[in-house]
N, C-alpha and C positions, 0 to 999 in steps of 0.2 A: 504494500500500500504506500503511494506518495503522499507523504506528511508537509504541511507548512507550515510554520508555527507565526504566531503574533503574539504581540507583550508592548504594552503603551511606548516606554520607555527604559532605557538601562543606563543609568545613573548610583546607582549603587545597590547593596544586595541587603536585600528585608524582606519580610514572608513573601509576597507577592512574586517576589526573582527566586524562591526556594521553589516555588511552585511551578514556575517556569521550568527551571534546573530538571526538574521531575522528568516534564513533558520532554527533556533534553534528552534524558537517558533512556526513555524510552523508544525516541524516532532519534538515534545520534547523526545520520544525516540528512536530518530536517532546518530546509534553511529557515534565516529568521528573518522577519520586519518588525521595525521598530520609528517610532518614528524620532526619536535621539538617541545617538551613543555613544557614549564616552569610553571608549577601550581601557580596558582594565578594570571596568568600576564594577565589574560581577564575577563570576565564576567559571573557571577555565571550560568548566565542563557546556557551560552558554558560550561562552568566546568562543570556541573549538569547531566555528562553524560559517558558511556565510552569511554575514548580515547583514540586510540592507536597510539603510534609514533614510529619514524624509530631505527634503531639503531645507525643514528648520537647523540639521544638526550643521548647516554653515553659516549660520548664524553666531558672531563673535559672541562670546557670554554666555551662550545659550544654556549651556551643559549646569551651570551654576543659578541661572534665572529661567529656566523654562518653564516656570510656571506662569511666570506673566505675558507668557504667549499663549494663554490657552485662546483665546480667538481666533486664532490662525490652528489652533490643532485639528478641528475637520475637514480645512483643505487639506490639512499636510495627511490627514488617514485618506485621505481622496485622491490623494498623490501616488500612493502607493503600490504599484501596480507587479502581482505575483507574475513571474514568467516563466515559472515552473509547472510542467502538468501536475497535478494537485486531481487526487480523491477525497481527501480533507484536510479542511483548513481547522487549525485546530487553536482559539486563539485564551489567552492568559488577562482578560479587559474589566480596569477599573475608572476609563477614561474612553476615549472612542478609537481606538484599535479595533475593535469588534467592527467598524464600518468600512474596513479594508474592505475593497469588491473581491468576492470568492472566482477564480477560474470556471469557466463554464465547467459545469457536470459534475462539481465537487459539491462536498456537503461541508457548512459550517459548524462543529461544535464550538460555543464561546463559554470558557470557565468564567463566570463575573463574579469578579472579586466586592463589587457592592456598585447600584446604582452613583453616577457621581454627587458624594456628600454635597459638595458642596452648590449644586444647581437643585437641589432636593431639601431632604431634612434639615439640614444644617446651613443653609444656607447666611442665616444669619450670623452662625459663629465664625465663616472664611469674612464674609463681608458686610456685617454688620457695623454699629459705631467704632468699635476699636480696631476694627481696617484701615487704613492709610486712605486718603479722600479718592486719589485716583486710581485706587484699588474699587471702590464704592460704585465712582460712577462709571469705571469699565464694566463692572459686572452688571450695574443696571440697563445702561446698553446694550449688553450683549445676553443676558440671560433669553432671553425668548428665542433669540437665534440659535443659541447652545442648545437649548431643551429642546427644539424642535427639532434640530438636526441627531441629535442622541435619540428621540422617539423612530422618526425615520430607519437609524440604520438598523436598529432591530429586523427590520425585513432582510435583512442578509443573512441573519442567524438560523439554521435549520432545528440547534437543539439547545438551549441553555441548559446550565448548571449552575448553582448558586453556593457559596462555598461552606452556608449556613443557613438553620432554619428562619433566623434572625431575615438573613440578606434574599430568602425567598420570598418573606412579606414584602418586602422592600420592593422587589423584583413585581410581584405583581399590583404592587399599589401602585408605582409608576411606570413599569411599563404594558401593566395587563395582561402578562406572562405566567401560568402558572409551571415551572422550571422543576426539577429534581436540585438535590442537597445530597453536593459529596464534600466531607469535610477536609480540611487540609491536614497535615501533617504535621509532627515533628521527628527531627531525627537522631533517632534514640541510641545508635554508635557514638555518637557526638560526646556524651556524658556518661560513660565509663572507662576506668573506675572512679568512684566518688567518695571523697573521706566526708564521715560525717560530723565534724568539727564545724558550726559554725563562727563567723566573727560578727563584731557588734556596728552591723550597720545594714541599711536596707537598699535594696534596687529599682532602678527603672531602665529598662531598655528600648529608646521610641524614638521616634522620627519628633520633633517639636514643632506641630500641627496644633492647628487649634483642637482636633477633634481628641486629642490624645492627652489634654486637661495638665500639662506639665504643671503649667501655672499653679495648680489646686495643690499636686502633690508638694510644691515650694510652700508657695503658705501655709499648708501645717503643720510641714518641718521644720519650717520658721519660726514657731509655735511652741515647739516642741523642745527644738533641740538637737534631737535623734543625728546621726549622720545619714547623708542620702547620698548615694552615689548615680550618676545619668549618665549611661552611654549613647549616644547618640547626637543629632545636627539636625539643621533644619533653618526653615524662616523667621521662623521668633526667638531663634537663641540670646540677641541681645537684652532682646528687653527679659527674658528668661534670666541670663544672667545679671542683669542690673536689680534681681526683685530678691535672689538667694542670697540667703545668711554662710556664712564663713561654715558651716557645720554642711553645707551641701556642694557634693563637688561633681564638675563637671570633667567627664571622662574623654569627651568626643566620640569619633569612629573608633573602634578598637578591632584587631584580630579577633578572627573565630576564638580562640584559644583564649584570649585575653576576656572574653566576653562571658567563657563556658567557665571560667575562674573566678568571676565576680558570681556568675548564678547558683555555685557551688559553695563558696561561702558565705554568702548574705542571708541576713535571720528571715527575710521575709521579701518577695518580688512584687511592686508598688502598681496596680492599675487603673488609675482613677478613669478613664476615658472611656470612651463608648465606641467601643468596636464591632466589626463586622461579627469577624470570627477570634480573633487574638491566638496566634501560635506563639506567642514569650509566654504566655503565661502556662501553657503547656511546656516550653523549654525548662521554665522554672521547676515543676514538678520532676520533670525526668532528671533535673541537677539533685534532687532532692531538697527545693524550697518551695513553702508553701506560698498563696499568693495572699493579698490582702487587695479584695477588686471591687469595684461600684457592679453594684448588681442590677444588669441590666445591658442588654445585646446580645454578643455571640458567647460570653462566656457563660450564659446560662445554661448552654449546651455541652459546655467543656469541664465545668467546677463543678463542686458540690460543696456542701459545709464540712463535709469531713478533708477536703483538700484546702479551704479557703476558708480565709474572714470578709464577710463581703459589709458593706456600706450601701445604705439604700437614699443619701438623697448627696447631690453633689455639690456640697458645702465641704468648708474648711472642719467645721469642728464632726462633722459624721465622719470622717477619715479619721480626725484624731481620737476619735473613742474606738472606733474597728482597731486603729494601731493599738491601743490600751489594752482592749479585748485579746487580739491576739497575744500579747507580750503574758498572760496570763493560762494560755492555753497551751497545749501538747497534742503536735502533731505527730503521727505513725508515719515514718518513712517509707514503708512498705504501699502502704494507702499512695502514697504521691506518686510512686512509681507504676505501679499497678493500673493509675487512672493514667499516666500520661501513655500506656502502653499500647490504648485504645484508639490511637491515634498515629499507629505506626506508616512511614512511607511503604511499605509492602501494601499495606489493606488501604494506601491511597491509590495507588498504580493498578490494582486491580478492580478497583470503581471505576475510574477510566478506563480502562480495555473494556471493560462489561457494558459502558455508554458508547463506547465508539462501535463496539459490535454490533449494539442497537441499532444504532444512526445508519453504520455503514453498508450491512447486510441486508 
């Protein structure tokens, strides 16, 4: 079978590009489109392949500010044009890469990683008052363009998948889709052996987004005291870092290695934000850390109370009582591992083959 893979962009490697990576090992020569990429900034086993990107990625700056071209990004998925025969297009879309036009007589599956927040639900948290003005009035411009043209390219899609039960509602509130839910992964090689020694301080590992509430987790360790450690970059880091107290540090990118180090020793992995589906907090577990998460999205499908302290409203001081609560309880290491084990890349790779059989046969 001829494979051709899609994935928004390759800018660096977070759940999204693990997922990718997936569909990589599976079709290893399956070319890629993308509509930027920055070489190097993923995974040999993605690199390893030809890639072709839009003509945003000639754009000076772009690799570092693509986000403030999303107006030009349904040209540039329009631009795109597969020249390979293709039985399936198989694409990885939480932006409009799913609007690649498929080669005649091929079939579309689109894994969607989540309607886009930000022309949706969330709308207000990307561009709301604390957006930048000409952050405000680009998107007010352009929202109805956007939504209309993301409703449109749906027609190109032969089979969605939604990566969560959470992102099927989603899926069919806006785009009237009702989809199957194959969960993602974590990868459970990654995190043996593990001593079970922890040290006195907690984790966050996130992209610095609005939707992923950094801000909250600062203000109650601000509060607190506690030490926080944050791996991770993004568009709010400054004001991010102008708002943390000396007791919270920020770690940047780090190695795999460096990353599976912190999630191994921290007493507890920090999730205030509202996510699709959330694979750290399953990486967390399989390090053997329990998480402490706002209850409510994809992790409701992934935690439990016997893995997790959850927090039910998304303020400063309901974080700082879940931390209290937790700092009082005892977790089974056995338990943590055991749930993240439910969520192995083997039993994700065989969801896929089992949907592409579908679609294709």
């Amino acid at each position: 079978m001829k494979v051709v893979l899609l994935h928004d962009w390759l800018t660096g490697f977070r759940g999204g590009e693990r997922v990718l990576e997936a569909f990589c090992e599976m079709f290893p020569d399956a070319p890629l489109y993308t509509l930027i990429h920055r070489p190097g900034s993923t995974s040999r086993i993605i690199e390893d392949r030809k890639i072709t990107a839009s003509f945003l990625n000639h754009i000076p700056g772009i690799h570092k500010h693509y986000r403030k071209f999303l107006p030009l990004f349904p040209k540039a998925a329009e631009s795109l044009k597969i020249v390979e025969d293709a039985d399936l297009v198989l694409s990885s879309s939480h932006c409009v890469i799913k609007g690649v036009q498929k080669p005649a007589g091929a079939k579309h599956i689109s894994y969607i990683h989540s309607p886009m927040r930000y022309l949706y639900d969330q709308y207000e948290s990307y561009f709301g008052k604390g957006a930048p003005f000409y952050q405000r009035m680009g998107a007010k411009v352009f929202k109805n363009y956007l939504v209309n043209w993301d409703l449109a390219s749906n027609k190109n899609i032969d089979y969605a998948i939604g990566n969560s039960e959470f992102v099927r509602q989603r899926i069919k509130k806006y785009y009237a889709i009702d989809c199957s839910v194959i969960h993602p992964f974590v990868d459970l090689k990654d995190f043996t052996p593990m001593p079970s020694q922890k040290e006195d301080f907690y984790l966050m590992v996130s992209a610095f987004a609005p939707n992923k509430r950094v801000d909250l987790a600062i203000q109650a360790f601000n509060k607190m005291g506690k030490t926080l450690k944050i791996i991770g970059s993004g568009q709010q880091e400054t004001r991010l870092r102008e708002m943390a107290n000396k007791n919270i540090h920020f770690l940047g990118n780090l190695s795999r290695q460096e990353v599976i180090h912190d999630f191994i020793h921290a007493k507890a992995f920090i999730f205030p934000g509202v996510e699709d589906f959330g694979i750290t907090p399953l990486e967390s577990l399989a390090a053997g850390t329990p998480v402490i998460a706002y209850k409510i999205g994809g992790v409701l499908e992934t935690l439990d109370d016997s893995v997790a302290q959850f927090f039910t409203q998304p303020d400063v001081q309901s974080l700082i009582t879940a931390v209290e609560t937790f700092e009082g309880r005892e977790f089974n290491r056995e338990d943590l591992l055991a749930r993240a084990q439910k969520f192995s890349k083997e039993k994700f790779k065989e969801n896929i083959q089992n949907a592409i059989a579908k679609v294709v046969e």
